[in-house]
C-alpha positions as CSV (number, residue, x, y, z in Angstrom):
1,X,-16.6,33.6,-14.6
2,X,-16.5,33.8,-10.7
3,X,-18.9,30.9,-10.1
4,X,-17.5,28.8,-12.6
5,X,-13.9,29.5,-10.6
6,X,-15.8,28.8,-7.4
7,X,-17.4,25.9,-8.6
8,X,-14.0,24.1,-10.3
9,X,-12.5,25.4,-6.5
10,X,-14.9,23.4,-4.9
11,X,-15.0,20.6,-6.8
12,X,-11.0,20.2,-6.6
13,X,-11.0,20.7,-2.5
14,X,-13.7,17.5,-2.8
15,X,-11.5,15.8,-4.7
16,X,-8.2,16.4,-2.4
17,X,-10.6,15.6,0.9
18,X,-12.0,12.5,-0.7
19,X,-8.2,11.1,-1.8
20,X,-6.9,12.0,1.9
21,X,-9.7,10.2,3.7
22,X,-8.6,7.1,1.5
23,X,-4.9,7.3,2.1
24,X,-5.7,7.7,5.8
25,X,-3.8,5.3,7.6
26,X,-5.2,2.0,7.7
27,X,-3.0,-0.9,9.1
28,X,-6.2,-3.1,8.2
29,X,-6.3,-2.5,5.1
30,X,-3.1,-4.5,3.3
31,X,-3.8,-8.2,4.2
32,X,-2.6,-10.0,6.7
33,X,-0.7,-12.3,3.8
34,X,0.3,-9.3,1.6
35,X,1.9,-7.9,5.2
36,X,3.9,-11.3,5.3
37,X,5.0,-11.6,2.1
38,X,6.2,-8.4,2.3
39,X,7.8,-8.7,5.3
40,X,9.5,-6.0,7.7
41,X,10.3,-3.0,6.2
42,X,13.8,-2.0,7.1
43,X,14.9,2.0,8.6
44,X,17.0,2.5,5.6
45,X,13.9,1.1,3.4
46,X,11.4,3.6,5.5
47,X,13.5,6.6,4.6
48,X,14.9,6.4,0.6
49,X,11.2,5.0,-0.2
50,X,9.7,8.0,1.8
51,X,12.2,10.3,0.3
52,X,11.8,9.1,-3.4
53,X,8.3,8.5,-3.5
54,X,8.2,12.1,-2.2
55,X,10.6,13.6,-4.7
56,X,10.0,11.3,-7.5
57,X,6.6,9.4,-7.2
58,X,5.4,7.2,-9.6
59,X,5.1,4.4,-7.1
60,X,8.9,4.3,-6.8
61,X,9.4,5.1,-2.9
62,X,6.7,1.8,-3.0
63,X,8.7,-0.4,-5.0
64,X,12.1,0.5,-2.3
65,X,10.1,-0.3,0.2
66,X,9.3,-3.7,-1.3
67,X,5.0,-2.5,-2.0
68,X,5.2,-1.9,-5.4
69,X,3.0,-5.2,-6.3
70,X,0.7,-4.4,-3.4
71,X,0.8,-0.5,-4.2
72,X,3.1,1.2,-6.3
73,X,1.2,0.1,-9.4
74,X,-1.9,2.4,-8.5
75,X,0.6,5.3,-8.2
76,X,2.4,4.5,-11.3
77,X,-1.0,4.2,-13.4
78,X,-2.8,7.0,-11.6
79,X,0.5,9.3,-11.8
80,X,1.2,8.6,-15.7
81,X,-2.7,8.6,-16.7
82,X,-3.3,12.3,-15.3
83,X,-0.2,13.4,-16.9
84,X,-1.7,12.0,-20.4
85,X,-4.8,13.6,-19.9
86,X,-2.9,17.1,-19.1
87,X,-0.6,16.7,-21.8
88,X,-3.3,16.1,-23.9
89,X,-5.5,18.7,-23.0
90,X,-2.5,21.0,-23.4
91,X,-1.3,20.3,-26.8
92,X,-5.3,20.7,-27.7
93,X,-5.1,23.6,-26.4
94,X,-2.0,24.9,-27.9
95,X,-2.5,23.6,-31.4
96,X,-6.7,24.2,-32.0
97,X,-8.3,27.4,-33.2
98,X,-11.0,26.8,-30.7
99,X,-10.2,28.4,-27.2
100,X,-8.8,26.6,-24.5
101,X,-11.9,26.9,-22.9
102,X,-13.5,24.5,-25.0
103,X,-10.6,22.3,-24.2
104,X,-10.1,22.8,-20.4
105,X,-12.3,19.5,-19.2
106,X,-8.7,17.3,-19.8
107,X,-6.4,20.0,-18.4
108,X,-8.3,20.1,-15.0
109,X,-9.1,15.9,-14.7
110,X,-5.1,15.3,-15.6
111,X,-4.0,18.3,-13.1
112,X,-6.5,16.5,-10.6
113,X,-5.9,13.5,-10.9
114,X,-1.8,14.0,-10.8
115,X,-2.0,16.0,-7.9
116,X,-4.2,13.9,-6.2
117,X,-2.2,10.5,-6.3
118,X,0.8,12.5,-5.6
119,X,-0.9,13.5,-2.6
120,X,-1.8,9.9,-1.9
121,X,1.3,8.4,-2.8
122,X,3.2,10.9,-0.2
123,X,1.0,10.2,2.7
124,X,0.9,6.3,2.0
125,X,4.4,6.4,1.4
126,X,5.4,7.5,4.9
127,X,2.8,6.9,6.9
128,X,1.5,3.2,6.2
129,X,4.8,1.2,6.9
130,X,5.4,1.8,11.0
131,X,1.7,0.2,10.8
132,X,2.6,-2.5,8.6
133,X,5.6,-3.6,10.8
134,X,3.9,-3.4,13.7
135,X,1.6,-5.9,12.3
136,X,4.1,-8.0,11.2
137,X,5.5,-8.5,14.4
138,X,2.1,-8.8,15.8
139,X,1.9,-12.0,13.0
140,X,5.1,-13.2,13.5
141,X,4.8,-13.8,16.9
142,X,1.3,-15.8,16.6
143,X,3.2,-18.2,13.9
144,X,5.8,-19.1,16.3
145,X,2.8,-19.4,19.3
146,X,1.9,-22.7,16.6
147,X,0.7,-26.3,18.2
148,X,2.8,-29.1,16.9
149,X,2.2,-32.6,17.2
150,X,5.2,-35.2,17.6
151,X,5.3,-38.8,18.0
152,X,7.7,-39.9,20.3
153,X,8.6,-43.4,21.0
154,X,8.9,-44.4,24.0
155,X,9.5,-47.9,26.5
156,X,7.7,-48.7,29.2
157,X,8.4,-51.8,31.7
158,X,4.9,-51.5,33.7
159,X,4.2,-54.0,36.5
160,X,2.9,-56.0,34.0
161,X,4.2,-59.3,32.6
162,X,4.4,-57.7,29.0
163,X,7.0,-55.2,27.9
164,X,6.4,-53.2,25.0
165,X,7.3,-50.1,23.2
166,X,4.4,-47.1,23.4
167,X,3.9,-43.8,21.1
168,X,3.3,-40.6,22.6
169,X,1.7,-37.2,21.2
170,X,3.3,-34.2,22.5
171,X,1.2,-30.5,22.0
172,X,3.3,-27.6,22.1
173,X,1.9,-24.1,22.9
């Protein structure tokens, strides 16, 4: 009994580590045209998405924070999947002669896997926007830094017998 408790302890603390070094925060790791379309994420966004994704979940702090497309969904999918699989296992459990040990496998994947996008959806949730808007800025500023090319007309009475009218390319940096 005690190795099997040590064993299903082990296996849930590699689980937890493994989600957290995922959700670890990655600026890098949205695109640089998922970051755009997105755009900057506002103070009042930051907070009730970090404060319902928190309280809530299911990828809703993401979807205030204009991510859902990008992110929510996992959460939403991972969130309602391990809840099925614990509700499952459960009513198995509840409603068979067999013991629930023969029915645990479920009950631990769906407890697992629920706590361990919850855990991923809190840290995501507050920690991945600063990055993303300084990134956006960082983009913004290198679309306005743009060359253009203009033609200009222009006349020109030159020392020569001929006047004419000449086109010009300007380069703006």
């Amino acid at each position: 009994m005690r190795s099997i408790f040590s064993k299903r302890l082990v296996l849930f603390f590699t689980f937890v580590f493994s989600v957290l070094s995922i959700a670890s925060p990655c600026v890098h790791a949205e695109t640089d045209e998922e970051i755009l379309q997105v755009g900057e994420i506002s103070d009042g966004s930051y907070f009730a998405g970090g404060a319902m994704g928190t309280l809530v979940g299911l990828g809703i702090g993401h979807a205030i924070q204009g991510r859902f497309k990008t992110k929510g969904f996992i959460f939403l999918i991972g969130e309602l999947g391990g809840t099925a699989l614990l509700f499952s296992g459960t009513m198995r459990c509840l409603f068979q002669d067999s013991s629930c040990m023969d029915n645990s496998l479920p009950v631990q994947l769906g407890s697992l896997a629920l706590v361990g996008f919850r855990l991923w959806e809190v840290i995501d949730v507050w920690i991945t926007p600063p990055g993303m808007n300084a990134r956006y800025k960082e983009l913004k500023t290198k679309e306005t830094m743009k060359t253009s090319f203009g033609l200009i007309p222009s006349y020109s009475t030159a020392a020569r017998k001929v006047d004419g009218i000449g086109l010009g390319v300007t380069f703006r940096f």
